[in-house]
N, C-alpha and C positions, 0 to 999 in steps of 0.2 A: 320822707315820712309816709309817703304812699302805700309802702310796704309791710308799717306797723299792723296794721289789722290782720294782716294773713299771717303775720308769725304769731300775734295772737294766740288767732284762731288755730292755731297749729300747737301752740304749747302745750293744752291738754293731751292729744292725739303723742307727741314726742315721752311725757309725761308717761304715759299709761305705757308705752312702748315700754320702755326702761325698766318701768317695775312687772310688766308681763314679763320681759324676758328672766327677771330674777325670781320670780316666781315659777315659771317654767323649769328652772333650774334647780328648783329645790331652794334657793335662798334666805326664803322667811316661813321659820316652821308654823305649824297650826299656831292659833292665838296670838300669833304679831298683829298687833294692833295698827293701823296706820292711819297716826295722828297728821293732822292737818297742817299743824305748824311746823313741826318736823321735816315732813315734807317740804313746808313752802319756802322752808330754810335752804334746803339742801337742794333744791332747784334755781332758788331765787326768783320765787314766780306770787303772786298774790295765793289767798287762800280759795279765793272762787277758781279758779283755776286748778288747784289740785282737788275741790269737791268734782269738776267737769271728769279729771281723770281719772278721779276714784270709781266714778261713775261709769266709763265705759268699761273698768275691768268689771265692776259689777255684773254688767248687759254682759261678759264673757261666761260667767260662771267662776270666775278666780280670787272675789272675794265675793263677802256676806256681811249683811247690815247685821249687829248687833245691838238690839234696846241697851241705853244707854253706853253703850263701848264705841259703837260706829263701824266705821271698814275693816273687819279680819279675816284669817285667812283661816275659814271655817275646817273643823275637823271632820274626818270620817266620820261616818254614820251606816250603820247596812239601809236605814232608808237611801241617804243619799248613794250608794254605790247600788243599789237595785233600779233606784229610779236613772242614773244614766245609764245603765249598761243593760233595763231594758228597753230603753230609750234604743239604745246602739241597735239593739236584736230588732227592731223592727224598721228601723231605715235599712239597717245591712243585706236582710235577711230581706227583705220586699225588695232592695235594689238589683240582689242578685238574680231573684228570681226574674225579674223583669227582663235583668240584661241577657238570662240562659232563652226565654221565650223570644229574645228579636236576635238570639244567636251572636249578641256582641263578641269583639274580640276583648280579648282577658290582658292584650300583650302589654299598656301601661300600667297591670299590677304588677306584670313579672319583671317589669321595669322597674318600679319602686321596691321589689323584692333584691334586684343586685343592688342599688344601693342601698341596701340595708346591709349586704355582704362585701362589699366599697368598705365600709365604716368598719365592719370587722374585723377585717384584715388593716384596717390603719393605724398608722403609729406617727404622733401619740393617740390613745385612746381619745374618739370622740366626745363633746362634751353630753350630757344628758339632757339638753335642751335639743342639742341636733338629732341625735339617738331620736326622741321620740316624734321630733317633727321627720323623720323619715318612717317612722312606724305611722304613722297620723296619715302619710301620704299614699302607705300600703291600702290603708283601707278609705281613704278617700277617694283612690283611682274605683274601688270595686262598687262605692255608689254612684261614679260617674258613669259607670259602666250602662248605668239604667238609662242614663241618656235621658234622664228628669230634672232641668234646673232644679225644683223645689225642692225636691230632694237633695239635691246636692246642697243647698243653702240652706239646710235645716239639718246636715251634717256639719257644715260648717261653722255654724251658733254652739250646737258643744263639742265641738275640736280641741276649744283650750282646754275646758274639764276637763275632758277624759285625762289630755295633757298632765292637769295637776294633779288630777287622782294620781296621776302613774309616778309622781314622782316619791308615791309612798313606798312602791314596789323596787325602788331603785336598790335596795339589796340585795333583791331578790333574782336581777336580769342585768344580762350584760350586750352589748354589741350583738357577741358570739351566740347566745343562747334564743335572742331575738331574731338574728337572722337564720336561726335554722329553722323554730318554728314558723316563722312565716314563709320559708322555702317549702316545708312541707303542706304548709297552707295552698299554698300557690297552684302546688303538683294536684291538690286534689281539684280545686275549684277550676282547673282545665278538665279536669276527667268529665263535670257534670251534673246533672243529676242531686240524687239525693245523697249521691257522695259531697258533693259538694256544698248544700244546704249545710248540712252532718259535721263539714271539716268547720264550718264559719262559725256552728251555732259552739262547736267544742272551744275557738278561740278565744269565742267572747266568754262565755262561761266558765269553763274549765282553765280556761287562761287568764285571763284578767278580773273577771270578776271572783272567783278563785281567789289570786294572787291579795288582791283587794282584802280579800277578808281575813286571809290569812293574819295579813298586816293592821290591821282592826286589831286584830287579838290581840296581837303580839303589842299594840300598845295599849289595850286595855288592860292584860297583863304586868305591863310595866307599871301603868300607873297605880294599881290595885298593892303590888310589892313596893312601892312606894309611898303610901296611903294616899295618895290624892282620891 
């Protein structure tokens, strides 16, 4: 019986694992609700226990409290995609510059850059959880670059977002398409410079935030031919 309390205490942490990952994956679209009992069903775990693990996907950015509805899995918004991805521009873009000023080596992005070109060339097709936790790692290596814990752990609180947002763009990108732009990302951000500010700030804008809204429309559009 010694042992009861830590599996416990683990349950939430196992909990929230499970349903990140299928969130990550695309799994549960905008406005899935996640009802408590449901949950407590399909785990077999009490209901304080799935509020613990509703709660640290919350702390991730992967769901949203809703008055009266509870735990969803909030929709796009251009607030919400401006607010992470200028979020992004100014970790990135302040880590880079830091790392170009102490002359860091670039070589663990270019390292996350082949495996992103690993997964490309794999068969079968990687899944889109993997895909972007390797895209997620491209540009995590480039804040570590700064060689700033804080930084680095203040990229890593919205990792999962960005995550989820992306898995709106998931039509929109593939393995192949992901690993070229980040190859050519790579090439510049060795060059330097304001080449290289230039190539990050294009990624994040012109590439995923971009993409982002693209995909905004494209279901506001839908929903509009639809009347919702």
């Amino acid at each position: 019986m010694a042992g009861s309390p830590n599996r416990a205490q683990a349950a939430p942490e196992r909990i929230a694992a499970a349903l990140r990952g299928e969130l990550l994956e695309g799994v549960h679209p905008v406005g899935t609700r996640f009802r408590e009992e449901v949950l407590a069903e399909r785990f077999d775990v009490g209901r304080h226990t799935i509020r613990s693990a509703i709660q640290l996907l919350t702390e991730r950015g992967l769901v949203a409290h809703e008055r009266h509805r509870g735990a969803v899995v909030a929709p796009l918004s251009r607030r919400r995609i401006d607010e992470v991805f200028d979020y992004r521009k100014v970790l990135e873009l302040g880590a880079l510059r830091m790392a170009q000023d102490k002359g860091a080596d670039l070589s663990p992005v270019l390292a996350e850059v082949e495996r992103l070109e690993e997964l490309a060339g794999r068969s079968p097709a990687p899944s889109w959880r993997e895909l972007t936790g390797v895209h997620g790692a491209v540009h995590r290596a480039i804040v570590a670059a700064a060689g700033n814990r804080r930084l680095l752990d203040d990229f890593r609180r919205c990792e999962d977002e960005i995550r989820l947002l992306l898995t709106f763009v998931r039509p929109d990108f593939d393995a192949a398409r992901l690993a070229a732009v980040h190859r050519e990302l790579v090439e510049k951000l060795r060059q330097g410079g304001k080449t290289a500010a230039d190539a990050l700030t294009e990624d994040i804008d012109d590439g995923g935030r971009a993409a982002l809204l693209t995909a905004l429309h494209r279901a506001e559009e839908s929903a509009r031919l639809l009347g919702h």
